[in-house]
N, C-alpha and C positions, 0 to 999 in steps of 0.2 A: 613281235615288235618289242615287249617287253625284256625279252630273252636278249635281243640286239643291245639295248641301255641298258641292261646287266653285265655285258662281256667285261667291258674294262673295269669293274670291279670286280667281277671273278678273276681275272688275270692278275690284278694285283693280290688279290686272295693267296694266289697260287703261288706266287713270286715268294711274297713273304712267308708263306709256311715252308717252302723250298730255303729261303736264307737261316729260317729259324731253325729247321731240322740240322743244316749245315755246319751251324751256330753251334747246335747241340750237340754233335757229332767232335767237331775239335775239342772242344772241352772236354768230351769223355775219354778222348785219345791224348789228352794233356796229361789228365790225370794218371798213366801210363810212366810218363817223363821220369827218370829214377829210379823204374821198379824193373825183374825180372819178369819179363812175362811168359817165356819157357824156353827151356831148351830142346831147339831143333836137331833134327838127327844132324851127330857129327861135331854138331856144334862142341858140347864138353865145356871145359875152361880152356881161355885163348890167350894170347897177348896182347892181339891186334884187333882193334874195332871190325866191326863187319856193317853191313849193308843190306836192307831186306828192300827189294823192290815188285812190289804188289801189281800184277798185269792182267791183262787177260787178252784170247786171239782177237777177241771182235773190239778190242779199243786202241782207235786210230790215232789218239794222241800220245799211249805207251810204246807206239813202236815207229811214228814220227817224229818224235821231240824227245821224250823221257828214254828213250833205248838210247840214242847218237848221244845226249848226253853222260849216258853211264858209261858209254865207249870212252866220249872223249875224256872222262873220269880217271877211268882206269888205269890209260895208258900213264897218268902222274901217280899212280899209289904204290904202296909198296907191295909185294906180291903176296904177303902175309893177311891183307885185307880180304875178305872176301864179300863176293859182290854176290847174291842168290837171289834170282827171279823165281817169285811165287806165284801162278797160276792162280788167280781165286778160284776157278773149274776146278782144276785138279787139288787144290789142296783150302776148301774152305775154312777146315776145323782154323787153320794158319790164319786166315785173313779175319776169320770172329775173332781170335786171341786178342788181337793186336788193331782192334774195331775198326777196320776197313769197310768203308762204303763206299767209295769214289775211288776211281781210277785217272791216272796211277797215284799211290801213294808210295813214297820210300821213308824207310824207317832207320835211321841210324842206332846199332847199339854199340856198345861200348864193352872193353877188352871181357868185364864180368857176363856179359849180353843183358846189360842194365841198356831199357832205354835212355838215348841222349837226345833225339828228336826224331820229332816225324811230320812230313810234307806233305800233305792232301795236294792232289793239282799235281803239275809239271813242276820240275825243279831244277835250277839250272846246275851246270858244273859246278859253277864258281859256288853255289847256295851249299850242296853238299860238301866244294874240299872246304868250304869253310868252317860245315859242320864236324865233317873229321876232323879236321884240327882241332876245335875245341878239345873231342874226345882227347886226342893226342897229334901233337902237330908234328910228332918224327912218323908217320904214316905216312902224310902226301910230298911229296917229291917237286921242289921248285914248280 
């Protein structure tokens, strides 16, 4: 019985060390914003911004919402953009660098592969050509 009048303050327990962890999470990935944080095979020096989008097979909101969006993304960029889906499975060392813990996240860098932002959560088209632009607005395409 005692355990029943405990739930909903555990639940909130649970909630708020979830928001805080969360909390703590964007902030570490802020401090990012600016900085190289490596380069990827191929990568080198670029002209054009690129795109890192963080997935993995078993998450149903990178391949419902955050994929059709980078499609519909695409089809306005300039061909020189590049868009690179990371596997946290397959390539963890990738998604520690750059402190991925939720799915999806998309990481814009910028021509140097300085980060210029990054999206915990779903992101819509419009959220990243707005980001590319920032970077550089001759990238996206009316």
């Amino acid at each position: 019985m005692t355990l029943l009048l405990l739930s909903p303050a555990i639940a909130v327990l649970v909630l708020c060390a979830g928001a805080l962890g969360l909390h703590a999470q964007r902030r570490r990935q802020s401090l990012l914003v600016g900085h190289v944080v490596t380069r990827t095979a191929g990568q080198g020096s670029s002209v054009a911004p690129s795109l890192l989008f963080f997935s993995s097979a078993t998450c149903a909101i990178c391949h419902s919402a955050q994929r059709p969006a980078i499609d519909a993304l695409r089809t306005r960029l300039d061909p020189l953009v590049r868009i690179r889906e990371v596997d946290v499975a397959e390539e963890p060392d990738v998604a520690r660098q750059y402190r991925v813990m939720a799915l999806p996240t998309t990481v814009i860098l910028g021509p140097d592969g300085a980060v210029a932002g990054i999206n915990v959560g779903f992101a819509s088209a419009e959220r990243l050509t707005a980001q590319l632009a920032d970077v550089s607005g001759a990238w996206v395409r009316g």
